[in-house]
Each structure stands twice: as structure tokens, then as C-alpha cells.
N, C-alpha and C positions, 0 to 999 in steps of 0.2 A: 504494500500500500504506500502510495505518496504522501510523505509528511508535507503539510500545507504549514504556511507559514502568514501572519500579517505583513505583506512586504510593505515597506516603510518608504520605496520608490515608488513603487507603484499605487499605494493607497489602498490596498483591496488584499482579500487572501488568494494567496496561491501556491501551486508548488514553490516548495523549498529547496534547499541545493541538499545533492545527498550526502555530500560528507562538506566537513571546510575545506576552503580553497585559499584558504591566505592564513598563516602564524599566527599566533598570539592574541591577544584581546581583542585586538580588531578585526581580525578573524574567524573571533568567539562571534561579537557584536553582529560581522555579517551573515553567518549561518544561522544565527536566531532569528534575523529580521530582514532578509534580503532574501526575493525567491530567483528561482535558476534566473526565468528570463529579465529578471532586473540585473543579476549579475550577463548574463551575456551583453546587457546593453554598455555596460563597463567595459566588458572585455572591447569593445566594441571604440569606445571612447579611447580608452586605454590605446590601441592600435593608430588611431590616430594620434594622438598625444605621441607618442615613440616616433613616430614617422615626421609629425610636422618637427618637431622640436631635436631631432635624429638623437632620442634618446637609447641607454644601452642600457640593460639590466645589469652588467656586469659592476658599471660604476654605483659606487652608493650612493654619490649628491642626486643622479636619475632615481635612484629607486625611492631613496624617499619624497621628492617631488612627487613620484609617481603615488605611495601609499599617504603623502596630504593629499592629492588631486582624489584620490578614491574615500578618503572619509569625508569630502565636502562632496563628491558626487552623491553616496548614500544619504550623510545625517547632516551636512550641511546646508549648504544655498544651491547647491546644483552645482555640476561642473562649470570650470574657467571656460570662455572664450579663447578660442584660438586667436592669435593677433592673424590677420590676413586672410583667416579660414573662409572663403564661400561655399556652404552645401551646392551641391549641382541641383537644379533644377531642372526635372521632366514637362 
């Protein structure tokens, strides 16, 4: 059975992620209140973020920009603004 979650992005319950996917308390934090596809829209975010900004996971100043940009995407104001980003329009 699907553990359902209040996701805290999304405003509504939904599936939950099956296991954690990020360390430590903030980790804890998004497995209790963060379901799969609010976490995919991160991953999502996340890919752009690495790409515009040509971050590397291997450096730590990227990672932890990257683990502040993901606690304001979940529990803060919403993700940064890209400087110069235009979504494509259909």
C-alpha cells in the first residue's frame, strides 16, 4: 500500500516518497511532508539550477546552495529565480 503523505508543496495528500532521499533532518523533514511528485518537481528545479549556474555536486559551496535552494523550494517562499531564465513557451 502507498503511504500518503500531506504534501506541504502541493497543499493536498498524496503519495509519499518510499524511502528518504536526502540525509539528515532535512531529509527526515522531506519524507514526512513532501510527496514523490512534489519531490520530482525539485529534482526537476534542481537540474536546472546545476545546469544554469554549471553547478557540480562534487564541490561543497554547490551542494549546499543547492540543499538552501531545496529547503526554500519545500518550506520556504518557493524556489529562486533564475537571473536570465525564460521558460519556453508553446
Amino acid at each position: 500500500m502507498t503511504r500518503m503523505v500531506n504534501c506541504i508543496k502541493l497543499g493536498k495528500e498524496a503519495p509519499g516518497l518510499e524511502r528518504p532521499t536526502y540525509p539528515g533532518d532535512l531529509g527526515q523533514r522531506i519524507f514526512d511532508a513532501v510527496s514523490e511528485e512534489a519531490w520530482k518537481s525539485w529534482i526537476q528545479h534542481q537540474t536546472m539550477l546545476m545546469n544554469e549556474y554549471r553547478l557540480s555536486p562534487i564541490n561543497a559551496k554547490d551542494r549546499k546552495f543547492l540543499e538552501e535552494e531545496m529547503e526554500k523550494f519545500f518550506f520556504g517562499d518557493g524556489p529562486s529565480k533564475i537571473e536570465g531564465f525564460t521558460p519556453e513557451t508553446k
